[in-house]
C-alpha positions in Angstrom: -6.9 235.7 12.6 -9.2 238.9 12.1 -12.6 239.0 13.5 -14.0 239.9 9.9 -13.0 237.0 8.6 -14.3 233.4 8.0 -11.6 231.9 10.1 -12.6 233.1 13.0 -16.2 232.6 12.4 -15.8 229.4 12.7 -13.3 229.6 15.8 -14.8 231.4 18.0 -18.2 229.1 17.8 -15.8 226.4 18.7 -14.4 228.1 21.5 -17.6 229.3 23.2 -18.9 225.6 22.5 -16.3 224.0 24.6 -16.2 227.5 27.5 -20.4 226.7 27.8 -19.7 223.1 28.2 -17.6 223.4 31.1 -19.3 223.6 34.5 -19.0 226.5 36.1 -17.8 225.5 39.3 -14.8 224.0 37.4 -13.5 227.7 36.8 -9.9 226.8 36.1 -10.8 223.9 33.7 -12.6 227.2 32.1 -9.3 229.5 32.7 -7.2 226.7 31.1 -9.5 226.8 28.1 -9.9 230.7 27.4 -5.9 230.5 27.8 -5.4 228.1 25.2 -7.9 229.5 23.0 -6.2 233.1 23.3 -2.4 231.5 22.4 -4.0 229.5 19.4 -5.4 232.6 18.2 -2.4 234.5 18.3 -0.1 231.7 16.9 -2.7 231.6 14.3 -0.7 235.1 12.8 2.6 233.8 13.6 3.9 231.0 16.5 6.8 232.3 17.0 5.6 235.3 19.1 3.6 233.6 21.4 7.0 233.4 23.2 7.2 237.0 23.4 3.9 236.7 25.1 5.0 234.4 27.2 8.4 235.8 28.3 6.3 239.2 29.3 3.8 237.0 31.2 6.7 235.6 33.4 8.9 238.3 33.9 5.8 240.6 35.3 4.1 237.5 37.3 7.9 236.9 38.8 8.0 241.0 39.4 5.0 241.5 41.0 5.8 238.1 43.7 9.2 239.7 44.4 7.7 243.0 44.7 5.6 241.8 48.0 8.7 240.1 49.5 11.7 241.7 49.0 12.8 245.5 50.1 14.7 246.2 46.8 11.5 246.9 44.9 13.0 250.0 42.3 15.0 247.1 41.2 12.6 244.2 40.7 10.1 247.2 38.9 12.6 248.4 36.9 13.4 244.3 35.8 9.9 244.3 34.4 10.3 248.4 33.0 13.1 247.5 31.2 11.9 243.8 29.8 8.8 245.2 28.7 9.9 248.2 26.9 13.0 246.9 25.9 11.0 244.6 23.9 8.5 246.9 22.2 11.4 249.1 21.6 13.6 246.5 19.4 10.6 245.3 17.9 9.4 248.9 16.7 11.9 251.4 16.9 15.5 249.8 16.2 15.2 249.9 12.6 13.9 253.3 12.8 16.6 254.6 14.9 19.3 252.6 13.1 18.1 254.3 9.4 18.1 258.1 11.2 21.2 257.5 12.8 22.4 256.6 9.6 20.7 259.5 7.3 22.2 261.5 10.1 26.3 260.4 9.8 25.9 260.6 6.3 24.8 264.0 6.2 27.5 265.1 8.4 29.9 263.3 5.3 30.6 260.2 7.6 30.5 256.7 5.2 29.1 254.4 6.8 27.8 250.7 5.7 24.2 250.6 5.3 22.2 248.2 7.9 19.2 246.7 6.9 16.8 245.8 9.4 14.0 243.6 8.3 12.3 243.5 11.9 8.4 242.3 11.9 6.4 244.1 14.1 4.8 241.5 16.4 0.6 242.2 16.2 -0.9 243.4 19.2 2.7 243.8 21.0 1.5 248.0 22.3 -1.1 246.9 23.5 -0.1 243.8 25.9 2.9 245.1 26.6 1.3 248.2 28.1 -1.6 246.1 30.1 1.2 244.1 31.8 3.3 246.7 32.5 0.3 248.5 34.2 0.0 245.5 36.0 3.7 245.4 37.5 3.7 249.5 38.1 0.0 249.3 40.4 1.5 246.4 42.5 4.4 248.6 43.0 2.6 251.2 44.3 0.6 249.4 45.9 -2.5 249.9 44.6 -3.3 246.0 44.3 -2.5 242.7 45.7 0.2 240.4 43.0 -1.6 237.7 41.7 -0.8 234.7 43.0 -2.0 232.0 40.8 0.1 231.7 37.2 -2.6 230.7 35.0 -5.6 233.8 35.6 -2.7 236.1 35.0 -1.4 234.8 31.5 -5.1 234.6 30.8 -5.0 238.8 31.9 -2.5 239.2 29.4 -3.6 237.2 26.3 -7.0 237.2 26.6 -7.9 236.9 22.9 -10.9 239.5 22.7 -8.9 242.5 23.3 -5.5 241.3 22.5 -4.6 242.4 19.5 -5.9 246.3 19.5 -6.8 246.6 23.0 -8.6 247.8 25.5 -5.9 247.9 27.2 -7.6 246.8 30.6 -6.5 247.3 34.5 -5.3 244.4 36.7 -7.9 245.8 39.3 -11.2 245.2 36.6 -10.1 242.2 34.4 -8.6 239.9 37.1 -10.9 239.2 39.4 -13.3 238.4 36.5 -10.9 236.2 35.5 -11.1 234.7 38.2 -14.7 233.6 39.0 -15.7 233.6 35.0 -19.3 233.3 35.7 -21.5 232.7 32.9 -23.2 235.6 30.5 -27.0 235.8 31.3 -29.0 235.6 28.0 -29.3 239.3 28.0 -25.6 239.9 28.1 -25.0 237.4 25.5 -27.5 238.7 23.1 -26.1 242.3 23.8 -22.5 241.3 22.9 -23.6 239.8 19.9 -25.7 242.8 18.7 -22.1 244.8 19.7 -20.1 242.6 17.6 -22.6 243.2 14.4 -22.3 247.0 15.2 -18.7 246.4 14.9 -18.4 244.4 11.9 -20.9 246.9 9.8 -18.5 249.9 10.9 -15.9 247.4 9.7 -17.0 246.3 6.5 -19.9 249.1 5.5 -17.8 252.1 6.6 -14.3 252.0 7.1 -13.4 249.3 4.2 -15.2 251.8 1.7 -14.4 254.8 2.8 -10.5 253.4 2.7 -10.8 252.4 -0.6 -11.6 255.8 -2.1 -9.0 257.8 0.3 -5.7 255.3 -0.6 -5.9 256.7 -3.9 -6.1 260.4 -3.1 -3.0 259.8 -0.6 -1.1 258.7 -3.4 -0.2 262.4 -4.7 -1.8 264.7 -1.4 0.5 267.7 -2.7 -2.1 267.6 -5.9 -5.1 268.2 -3.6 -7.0 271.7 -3.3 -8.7 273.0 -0.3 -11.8 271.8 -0.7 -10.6 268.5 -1.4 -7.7 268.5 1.4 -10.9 268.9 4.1 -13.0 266.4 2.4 -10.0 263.5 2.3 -9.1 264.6 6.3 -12.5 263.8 7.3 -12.8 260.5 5.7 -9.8 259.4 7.1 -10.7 260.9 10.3 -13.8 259.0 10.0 -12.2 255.6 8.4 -10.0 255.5 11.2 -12.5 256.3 14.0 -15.3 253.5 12.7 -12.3 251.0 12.0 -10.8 251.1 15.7 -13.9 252.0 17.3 -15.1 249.0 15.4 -12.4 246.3 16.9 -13.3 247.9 20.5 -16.7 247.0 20.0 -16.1 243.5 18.7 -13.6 242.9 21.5 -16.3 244.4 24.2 -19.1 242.3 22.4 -16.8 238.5 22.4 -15.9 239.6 26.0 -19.7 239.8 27.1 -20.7 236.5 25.3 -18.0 235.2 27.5 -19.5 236.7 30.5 -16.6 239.1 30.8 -16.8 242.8 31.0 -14.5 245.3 29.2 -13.8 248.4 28.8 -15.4 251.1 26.4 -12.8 252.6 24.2 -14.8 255.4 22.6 -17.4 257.9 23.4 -19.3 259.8 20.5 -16.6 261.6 19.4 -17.6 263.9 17.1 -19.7 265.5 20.5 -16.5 266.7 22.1 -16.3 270.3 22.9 -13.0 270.9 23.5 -9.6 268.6 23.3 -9.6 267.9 26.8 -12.8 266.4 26.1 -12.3 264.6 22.8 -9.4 263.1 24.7 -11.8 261.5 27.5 -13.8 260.3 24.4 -10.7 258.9 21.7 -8.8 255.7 22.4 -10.0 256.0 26.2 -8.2 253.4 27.9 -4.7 254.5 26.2 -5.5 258.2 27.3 -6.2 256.8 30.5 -2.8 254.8 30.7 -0.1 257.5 29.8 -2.5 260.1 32.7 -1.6 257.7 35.2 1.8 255.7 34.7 2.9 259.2 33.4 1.1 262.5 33.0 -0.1 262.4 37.5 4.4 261.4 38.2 5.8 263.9 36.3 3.3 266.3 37.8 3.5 265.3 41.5 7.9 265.5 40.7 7.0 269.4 39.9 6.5 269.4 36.4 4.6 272.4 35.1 1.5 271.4 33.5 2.3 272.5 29.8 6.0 270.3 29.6 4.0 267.1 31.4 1.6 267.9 28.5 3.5 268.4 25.7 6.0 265.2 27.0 3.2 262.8 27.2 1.4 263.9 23.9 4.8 263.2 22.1 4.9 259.6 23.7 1.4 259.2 22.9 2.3 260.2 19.1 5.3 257.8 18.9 3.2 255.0 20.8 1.5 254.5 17.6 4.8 254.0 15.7 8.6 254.9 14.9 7.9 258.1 12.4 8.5 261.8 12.8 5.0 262.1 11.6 3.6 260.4 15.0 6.1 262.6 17.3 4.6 266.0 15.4 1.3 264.9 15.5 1.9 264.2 19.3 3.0 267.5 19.8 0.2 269.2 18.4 -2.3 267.4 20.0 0.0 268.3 23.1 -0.3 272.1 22.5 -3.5 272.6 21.0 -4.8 270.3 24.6 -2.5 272.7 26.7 -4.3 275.5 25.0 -8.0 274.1 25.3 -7.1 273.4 29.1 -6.1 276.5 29.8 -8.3 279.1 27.7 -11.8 276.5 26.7 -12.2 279.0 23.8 -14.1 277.2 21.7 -17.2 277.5 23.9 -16.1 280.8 24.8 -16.4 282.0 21.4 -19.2 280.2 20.5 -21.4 281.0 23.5 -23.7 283.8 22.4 -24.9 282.0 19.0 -27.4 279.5 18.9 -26.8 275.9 19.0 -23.0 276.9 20.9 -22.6 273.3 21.4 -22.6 271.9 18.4 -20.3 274.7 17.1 -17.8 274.2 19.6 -17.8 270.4 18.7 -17.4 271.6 15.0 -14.0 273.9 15.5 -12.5 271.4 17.9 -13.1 268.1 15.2 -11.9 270.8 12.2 -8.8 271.4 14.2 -8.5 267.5 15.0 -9.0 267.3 11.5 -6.7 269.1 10.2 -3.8 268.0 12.7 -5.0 264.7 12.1 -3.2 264.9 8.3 0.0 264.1 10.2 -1.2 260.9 11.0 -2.0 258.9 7.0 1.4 260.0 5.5 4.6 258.8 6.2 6.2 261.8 5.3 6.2 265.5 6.8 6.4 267.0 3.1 2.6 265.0 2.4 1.2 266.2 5.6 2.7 270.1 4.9 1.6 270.0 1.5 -2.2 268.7 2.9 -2.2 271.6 5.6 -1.2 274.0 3.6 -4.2 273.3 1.2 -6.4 272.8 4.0 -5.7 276.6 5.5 -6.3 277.7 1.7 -2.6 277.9 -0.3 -2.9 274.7 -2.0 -0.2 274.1 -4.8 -0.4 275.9 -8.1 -1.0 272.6 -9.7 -3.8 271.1 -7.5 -6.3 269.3 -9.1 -10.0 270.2 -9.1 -12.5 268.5 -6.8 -13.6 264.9 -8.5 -16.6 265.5 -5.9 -18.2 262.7 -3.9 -18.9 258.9 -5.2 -22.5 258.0 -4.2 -20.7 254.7 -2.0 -18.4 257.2 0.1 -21.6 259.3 0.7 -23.7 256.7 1.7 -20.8 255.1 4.1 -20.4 258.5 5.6 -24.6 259.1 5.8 -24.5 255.6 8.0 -21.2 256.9 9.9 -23.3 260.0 11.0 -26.3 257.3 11.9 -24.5 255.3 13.9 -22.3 257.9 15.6 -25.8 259.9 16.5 -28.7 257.2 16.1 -27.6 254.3 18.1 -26.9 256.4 21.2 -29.8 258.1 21.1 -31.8 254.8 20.7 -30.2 253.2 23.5 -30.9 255.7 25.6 -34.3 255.4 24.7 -34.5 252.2 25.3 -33.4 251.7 28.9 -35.8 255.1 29.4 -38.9 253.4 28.1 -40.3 250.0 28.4 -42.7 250.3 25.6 -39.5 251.9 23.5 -37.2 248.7 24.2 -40.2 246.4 23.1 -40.6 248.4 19.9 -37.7 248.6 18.9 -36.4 245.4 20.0 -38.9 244.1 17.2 -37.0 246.3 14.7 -34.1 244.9 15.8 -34.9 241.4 15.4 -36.4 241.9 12.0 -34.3 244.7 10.4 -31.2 246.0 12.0 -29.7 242.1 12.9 -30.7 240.4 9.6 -28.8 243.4 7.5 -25.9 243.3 9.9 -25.5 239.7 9.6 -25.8 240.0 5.6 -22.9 243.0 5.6 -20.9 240.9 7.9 -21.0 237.8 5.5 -20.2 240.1 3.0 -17.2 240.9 4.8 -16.3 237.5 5.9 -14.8 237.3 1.9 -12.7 240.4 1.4 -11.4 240.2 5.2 -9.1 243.4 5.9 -6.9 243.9 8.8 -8.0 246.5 11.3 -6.1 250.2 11.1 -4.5 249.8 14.8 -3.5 246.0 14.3 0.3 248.3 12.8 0.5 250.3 16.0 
């Protein structure tokens, strides 16, 4: 069930109906509700996976009790280490692993009898799976209490807002909401509904079209020239960036109409300075998962800062799925933040001209831009062939520039608004009284009217969202 889509439109109504009409001293009547509202939303794509959901859900609750009572705890933790991961690993890398292994022996002359694996990737299963194993590793080092009542846990890890594509939330900021689920006050409400409009027109008015036009050119990327190569890097940058940055939003606006308060996923990106800093900005809470379960251990266990770097980039690239291009792209990202950290040339070098800011933010999204072509293609050859045009030696038979379709421009002109206008009008409003009456007006007449009309529009040609494969 995709929040762009007339399914849900009519579910989540329902849902909110029956939270509101609970009292709110009866908080786990409410629980019980949210929980069953979260399964039925996921069994909606496919029933048979809600008992993935569920085994998780038990083996980490079960973990985390044993973990308080027991003095074998590297045991218990590595029961819940090895569940959870042993799962996301079947599920998305066996039938990777099983094809290379097999490309490999036959290289080496070796017959052996093809294996097909026809494995469905369970929706959403990166994303739980790393919230409830976040869980399990903070009670182990005992950074929180284990929770102690079943049902406010299985609610932590299916909670239907941000199941599917994250945030991928702490025990320590989503549980105790959990378990007081206090009503939204009307300003809260009407916030996380203007947030879930913003995130359906990045949805449906920018990333849908700029999609449709970049598909086609990914079809043959070794026919693209320079010019062109640039142009189709940042619409995919930007298809990408408004499509996941668009579910965050929608998950952080359903959570506040539910009087429940997530996390932020993304931060004006195209403002970054450096890759340190686009990497506080893109996909925050994942950034913020492999810093602490991984990056801080390996570097307290005396790792030098460039292999913890480069080690946890590469996880990071084949976190978002079983291809070589994900590992290179990790890699990069890897190096080229190992090099920012260390050196922070782009403001060096752009220091004594005017506007140095914006500059710097220019060469580090160019270079995430460019890297970025790893990420599209399924094979290395595609990406090659796109960065070679990119740093100028495109192939001899490279097609000339069809130029700019007045649909892609004007999705990209509202991109740029609504990475650089909202912000700045949000601001303005909690600055100025006068400001937030103002515009509040424009809201109410303009802005929320044509959001609601894009979102209909939507509601017909729903899409899945760019993460939902990762």
């Amino acid at each position: 069930m995709l929040f762009n889509s007339l399914d849900f439109w009519l579910f989540f109504p329902l849902v909110l109906a029956v939270y509101s009409a609970l009292p709110q001293r009866h908080v786990r009547a409410r629980q019980i509700a949210l929980l069953a509202a979260s399964y039925a939303f996921y069994a909606f794509w496919d029933l048979r996976f809600c008992g993935l959901i569920a085994l998780s859900t038990l083996v980490d609750f079960v973990v985390s009790r044993q973990l308080e009572r027991t003095s074998r705890r590297k045991a218990w933790v590595a029961v819940s280490v090895v569940t959870n991961l042993g799962i996301l690993g079947t599920f998305k890398y066996l039938g990777f692993f099983v094809e290379e292994v097999g490309a490999v022996l036959a290289s080496l002359g070796i017959e052996t009898s093809p294996i097909a694996l026809n494995i469905v990737l369970p929706v959403g299963i990166s994303f739980y799976t790393f919230q409830t194993l976040g869980y399990t590793l903070d009670v182990y080092r005992k950074r929180i209490l284990p929770e102690r009542h079943f049902i406010p846990f299985a609610l932590f890890v299916s909670f239907f807002p941000q199941l599917m594509a994250g945030p991928i939330e702490r025990a320590r900021d989503l549980l105790p909401q959990l378990h007081v689920l206090r009503r939204p006050t009307p300003q809260e409400a009407a916030s996380g509904f203007r947030l879930f409009l913003l995130g359906m027109v990045k949805k449906v008015a920018v990333s849908s079209v700029l999609w449709d036009h970049a598909q086609v050119l990914y079809l043959n990327p070794e026919l693209r020239g320079t010019a062109e190569a640039w142009w189709l890097g940042l619409l995919m940058l930007t298809h990408i960036y408004m499509d996941f940055s668009g579910y965050s939003d929608m998950a952080v606006g359903l959570g506040r109409m539910l009087g429940v308060k997530l996390s932020p996923n993304f931060k004006r990106v195209f403002a970054a300075r450096n890759f340190p800093d686009l990497w506080r900005r893109w996909h925050m809470t994942l950034g913020r998962w492999f810093r602490d379960y991984l990056w801080i251990p390996l570097r307290k266990r005396g790792w030098n800062k460039a292999a913890a770097t480069l080690l946890t980039f590469a996880l990071i690239g084949v976190w978002h799925g079983a291809n070589w291009t994900f590992l290179w792209w990790g890699v990069l990202m890897g190096l080229v933040w190992w090099v920012d950290d260390q050196t922070n040339w782009q403001q060096r070098l752009t220091a004594p001209f005017p506007f140095g800011g914006a500059l710097a933010s220019a060469l580090t999204i160019g270079l995430f831009v460019f890297i970025s072509q790893l990420f599209p293609v399924d094979r290395l050859a595609d990406a090659w062939a796109l960065m070679r045009a990119m740093a100028g030696f495109p192939a001899a038979d490279a097609l000339p520039w069809s130029g700019v379709s007045r649909a892609v421009a004007a999705a990209m002109l509202l991109a740029a608004g609504i990475e650089w206008g909202v912000p700045y009008s949000e601001a303005r409003i909690q600055a100025s009284a006068r400001w937030a009456r103002n515009w509040g007006w424009v809201r109410a007449v303009v802005f929320i009217p044509w959001g609601c009309a894009l979102c209909v529009e939507g509601l017909w040609q729903a899409r899945e969202f760019v993460y939902f494969q990762f």
